[in-house]
C-alpha positions in Angstrom: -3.8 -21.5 38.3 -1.8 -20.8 41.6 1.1 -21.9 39.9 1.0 -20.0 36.5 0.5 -16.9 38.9 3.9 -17.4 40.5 5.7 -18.6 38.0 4.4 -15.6 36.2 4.8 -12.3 39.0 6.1 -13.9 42.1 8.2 -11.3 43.3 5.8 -8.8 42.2 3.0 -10.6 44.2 5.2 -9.8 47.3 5.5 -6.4 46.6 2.2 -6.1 45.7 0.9 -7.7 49.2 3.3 -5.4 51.4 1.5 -2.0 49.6 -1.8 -3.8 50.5 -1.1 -3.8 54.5 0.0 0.1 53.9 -3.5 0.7 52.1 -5.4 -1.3 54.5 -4.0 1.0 57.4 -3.8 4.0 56.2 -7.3 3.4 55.5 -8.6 2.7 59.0 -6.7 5.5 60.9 -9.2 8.4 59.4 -11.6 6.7 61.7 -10.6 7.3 64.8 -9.8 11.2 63.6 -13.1 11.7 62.6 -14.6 10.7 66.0 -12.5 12.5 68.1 -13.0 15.6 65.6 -16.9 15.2 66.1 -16.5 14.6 70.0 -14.6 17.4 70.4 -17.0 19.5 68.2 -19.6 18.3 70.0 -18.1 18.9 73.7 -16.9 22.6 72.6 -13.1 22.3 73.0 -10.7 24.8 71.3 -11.1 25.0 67.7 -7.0 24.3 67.6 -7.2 20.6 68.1 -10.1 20.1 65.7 -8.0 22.0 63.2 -5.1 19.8 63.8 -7.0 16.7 63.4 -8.4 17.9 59.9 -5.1 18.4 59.1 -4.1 15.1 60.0 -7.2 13.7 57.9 -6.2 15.4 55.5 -2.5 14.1 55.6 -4.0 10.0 55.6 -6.5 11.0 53.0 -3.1 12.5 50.7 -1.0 9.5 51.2 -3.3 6.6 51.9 -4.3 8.0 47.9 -0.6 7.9 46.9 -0.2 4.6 48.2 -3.2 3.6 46.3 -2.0 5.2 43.1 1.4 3.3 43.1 0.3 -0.1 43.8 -2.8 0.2 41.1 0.3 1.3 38.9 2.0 -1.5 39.4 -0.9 -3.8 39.2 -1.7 -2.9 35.9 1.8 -3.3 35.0 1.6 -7.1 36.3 -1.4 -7.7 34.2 -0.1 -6.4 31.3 3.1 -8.4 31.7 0.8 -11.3 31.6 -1.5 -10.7 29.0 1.7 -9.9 26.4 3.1 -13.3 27.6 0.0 -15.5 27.2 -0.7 -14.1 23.7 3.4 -14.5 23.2 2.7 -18.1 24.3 -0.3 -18.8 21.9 1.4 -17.0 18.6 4.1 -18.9 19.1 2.7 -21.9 19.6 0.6 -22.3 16.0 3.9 -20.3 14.2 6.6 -23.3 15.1 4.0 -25.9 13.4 3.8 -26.3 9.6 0.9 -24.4 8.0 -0.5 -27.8 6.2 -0.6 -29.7 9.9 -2.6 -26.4 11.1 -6.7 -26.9 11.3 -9.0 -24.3 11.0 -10.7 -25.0 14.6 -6.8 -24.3 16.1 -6.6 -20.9 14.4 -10.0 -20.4 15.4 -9.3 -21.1 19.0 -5.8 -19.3 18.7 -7.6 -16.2 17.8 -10.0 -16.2 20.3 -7.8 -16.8 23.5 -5.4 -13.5 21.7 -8.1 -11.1 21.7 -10.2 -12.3 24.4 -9.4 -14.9 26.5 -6.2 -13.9 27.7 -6.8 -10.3 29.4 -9.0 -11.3 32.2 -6.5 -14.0 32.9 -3.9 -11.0 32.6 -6.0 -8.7 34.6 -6.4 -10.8 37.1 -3.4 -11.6 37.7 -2.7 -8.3 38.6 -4.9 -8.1 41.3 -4.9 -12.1 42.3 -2.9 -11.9 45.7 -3.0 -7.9 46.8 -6.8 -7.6 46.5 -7.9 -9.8 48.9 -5.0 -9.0 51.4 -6.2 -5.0 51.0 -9.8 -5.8 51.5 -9.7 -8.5 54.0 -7.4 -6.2 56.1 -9.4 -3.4 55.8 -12.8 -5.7 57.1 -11.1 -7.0 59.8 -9.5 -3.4 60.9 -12.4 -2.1 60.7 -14.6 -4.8 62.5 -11.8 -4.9 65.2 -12.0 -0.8 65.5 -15.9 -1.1 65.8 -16.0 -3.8 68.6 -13.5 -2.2 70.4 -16.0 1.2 70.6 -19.1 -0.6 70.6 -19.7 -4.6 70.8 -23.2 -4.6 70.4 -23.3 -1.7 67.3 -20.0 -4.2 66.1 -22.7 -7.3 66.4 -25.4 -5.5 63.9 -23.0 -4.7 61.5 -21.6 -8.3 61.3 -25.4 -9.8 61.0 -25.8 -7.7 58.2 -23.6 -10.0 56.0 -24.0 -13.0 57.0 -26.7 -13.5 54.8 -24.7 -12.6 52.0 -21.9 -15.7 52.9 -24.9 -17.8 51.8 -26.3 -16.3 48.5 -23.0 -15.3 46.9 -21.4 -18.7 46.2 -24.7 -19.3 44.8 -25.1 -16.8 42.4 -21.6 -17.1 41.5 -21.7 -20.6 41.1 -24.3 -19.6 38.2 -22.9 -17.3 37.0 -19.8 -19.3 36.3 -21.7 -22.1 34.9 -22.5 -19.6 32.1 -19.4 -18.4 31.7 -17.9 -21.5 30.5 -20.5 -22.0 28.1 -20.2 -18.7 26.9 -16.6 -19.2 26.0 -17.2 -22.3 24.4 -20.0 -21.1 22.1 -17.8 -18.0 21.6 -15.1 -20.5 20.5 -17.6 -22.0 18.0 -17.9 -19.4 16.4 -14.2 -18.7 15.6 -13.4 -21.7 14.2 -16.8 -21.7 12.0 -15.3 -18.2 10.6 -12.4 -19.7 10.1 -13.1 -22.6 7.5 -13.6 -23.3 4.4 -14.7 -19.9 2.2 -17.4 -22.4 0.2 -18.9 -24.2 3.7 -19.9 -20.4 5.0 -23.3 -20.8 3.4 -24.1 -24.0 5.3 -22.7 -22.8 8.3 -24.1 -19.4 8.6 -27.5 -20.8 10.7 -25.4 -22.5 13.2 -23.6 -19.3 13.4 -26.6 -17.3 14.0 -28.1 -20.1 16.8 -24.4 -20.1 18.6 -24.7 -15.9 18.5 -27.8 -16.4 19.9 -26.7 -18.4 22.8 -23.9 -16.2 23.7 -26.6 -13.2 23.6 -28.6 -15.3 26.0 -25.8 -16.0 28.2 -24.6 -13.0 28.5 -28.1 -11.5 29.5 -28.2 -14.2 32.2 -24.8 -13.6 33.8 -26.1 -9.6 33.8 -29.6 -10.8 35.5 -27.6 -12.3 38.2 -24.9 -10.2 38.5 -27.1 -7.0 39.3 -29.3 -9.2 41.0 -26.6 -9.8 43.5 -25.4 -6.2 43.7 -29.0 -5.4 44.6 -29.4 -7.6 47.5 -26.0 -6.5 48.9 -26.7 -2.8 48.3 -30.1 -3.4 50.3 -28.1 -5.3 53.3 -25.8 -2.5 53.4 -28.7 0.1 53.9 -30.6 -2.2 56.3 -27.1 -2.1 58.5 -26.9 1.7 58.3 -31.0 2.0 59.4 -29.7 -0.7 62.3 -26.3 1.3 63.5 -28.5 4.3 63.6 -31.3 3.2 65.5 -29.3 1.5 68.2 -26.5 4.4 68.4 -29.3 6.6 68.4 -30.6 4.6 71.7 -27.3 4.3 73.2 -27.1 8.5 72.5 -30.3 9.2 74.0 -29.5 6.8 77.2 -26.1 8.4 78.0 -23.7 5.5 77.1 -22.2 6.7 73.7 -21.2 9.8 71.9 -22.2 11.1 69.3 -18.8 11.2 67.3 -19.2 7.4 67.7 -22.2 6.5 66.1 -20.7 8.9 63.6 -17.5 6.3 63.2 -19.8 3.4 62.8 -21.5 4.5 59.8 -18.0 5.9 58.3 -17.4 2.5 59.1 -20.1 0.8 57.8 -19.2 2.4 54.3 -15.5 1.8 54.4 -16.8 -1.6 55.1 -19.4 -2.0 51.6 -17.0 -1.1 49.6 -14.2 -3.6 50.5 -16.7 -6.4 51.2 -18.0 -5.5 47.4 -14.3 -5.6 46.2 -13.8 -9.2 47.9 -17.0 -10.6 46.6 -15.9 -9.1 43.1 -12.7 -10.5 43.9 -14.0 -14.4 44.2 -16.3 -13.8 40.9 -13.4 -13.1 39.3 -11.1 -16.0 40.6 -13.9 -18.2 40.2 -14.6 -17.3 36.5 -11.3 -16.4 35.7 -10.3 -20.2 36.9 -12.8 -21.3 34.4 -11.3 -19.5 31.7 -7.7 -20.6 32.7 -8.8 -24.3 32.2 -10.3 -23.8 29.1 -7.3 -21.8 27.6 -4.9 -24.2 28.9 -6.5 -27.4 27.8 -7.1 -25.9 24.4 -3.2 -24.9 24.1 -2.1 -28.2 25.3 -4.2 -29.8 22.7 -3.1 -27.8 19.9 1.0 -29.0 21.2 -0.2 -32.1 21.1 -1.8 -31.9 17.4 1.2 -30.0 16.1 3.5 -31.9 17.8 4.9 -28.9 19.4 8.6 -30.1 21.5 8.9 -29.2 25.0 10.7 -26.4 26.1 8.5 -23.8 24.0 6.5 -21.2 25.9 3.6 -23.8 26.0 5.0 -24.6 29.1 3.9 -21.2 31.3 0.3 -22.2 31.1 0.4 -25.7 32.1 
């Protein structure tokens, strides 16, 4: 899949990857504002800095936004890009062969990869190379920014998702199990619509079993989707309770300040949400890898059925 994503936005990918550093460190610089504007608060300087510094918040806040704005843009013009060309691909695939030589199970699997199959692979596209550069810049920023304050507030935050390097690729693993069989089923059903008028009444009760299963599948991948957004939503508040209680210590015994426990738990959030967005980010590789496989063995299979010449745009999914 690496491939088809180069082949497909390479250029863009670059561009793409150079907004994400911006983002990530635009995003990390309100930190250290914030804690100096709480210090100073705190130590009862002159009002002019602190107003300077909200201004300067302010300022990141405006174009870390813009930034943001642009490259989500762009991403969504990427995906697009690649959705229109997959479904290009597929169309034109099943229009160059002869309408006799053309089974019912191809145009059922030629209409399912154009209306569903191909936008997640588009979508993600999209987001393939900048996501994980944006949010794994912004964790280790962050992380860098928190041991350089605090080592042993730095150290709680850090256990706090450890356990989650364990039960993620588990639950994902699951979860993309089902998401191949989904597709399949899903598959089933289009090429049952799609044969013979008279052979509808005898297949109509393997149609309603194969609905079934995809109803059942698709409550399964919500059971353990949620089921993991729960256990890291209860991590992240178990590390908030734990910066607390130790920066409240440190307060107490003279050897922090206050606008520094303040940073950590801006931290901690900025911290959730791109740890979220990278463990989105691998569901989606993962089950968008799946359905990659499954759309590109199908549309090999139909070229080799209809015979379809090299050199047609069968060739951007192999």
């Amino acid at each position: 899949m690496g491939r088809f994503i180069w082949e497909v936005s390479g250029p863009h990918q670059l561009a793409l990857s150079a907004l994400s550093v911006l983002v990530f460190l635009l995003s990390t610089a309100p930190l250290e504002v914030q804690r100096r504007m709480v210090n100073d608060a705190f130590k009862g300087g002159q009002f002019q800095p602190i107003l300077a510094l909200a201004l300067a918040y302010v300022g990141l806040a405006i174009a870390e936004g813009a930034v943001k704005l642009a490259m989500n843009v762009y991403r969504g013009w990427v995906s697009e890009t690649t959705v229109r060309s997959l479904r290009r691909t597929v169309h034109l695939l099943l229009r160059e062969a002869s309408s006799d030589r053309v089974a019912a199970d191809a145009l059922g699997i030629e209409t399912s990869m154009m209306l569903a199959e191909a936008e997640p692979i588009g979508g993600f596209v999209g987001v393939s190379v900048s996501e994980p550069m944006m949010q794994g810049g912004l964790l280790l920023a962050v992380f860098g920014y928190m041991t350089y304050l605090e080592p042993l507030m730095a150290l709680v935050a850090l256990l706090v998702f450890c356990p989650q390097i364990v039960f993620v690729p588990l639950m994902q693993h699951a979860i993309n199990l089902r998401v191949a069989r989904r597709i399949s089923a899903l598959r089933e059903v289009s090429v049952a619509m799609m044969g013979e008028p008279g052979a509808h009444f005898h297949v109509g009760q393997d149609l309603d079993v194969r609905i079934d299963d995809v109803f059942a599948l698709n409550m399964g991948i919500y059971k353990l989707k949620f089921s993991m957004n729960f256990l890291m939503n209860l991590l992240h508040h178990s590390g908030t309770a734990g910066v607390l209680a130790a920066g409240g210590w440190f307060v107490v015994h003279g050897q922090t300040e206050v606008g520094t426990v303040v940073a950590f738990v801006s931290g901690l959030a900025k911290i959730n949400d791109p740890w979220g967005d990278l463990v989105n980010w691998f569901r989606d590789l993962t089950a968008t890898a799946t359905k990659y496989d499954l759309i590109a063995q199908a549309v090999n299979a139909i070229a080799e059925e209809t015979e379809t010449p090299l050199g047609t745009p069968v060739d951007v999914v192999e």
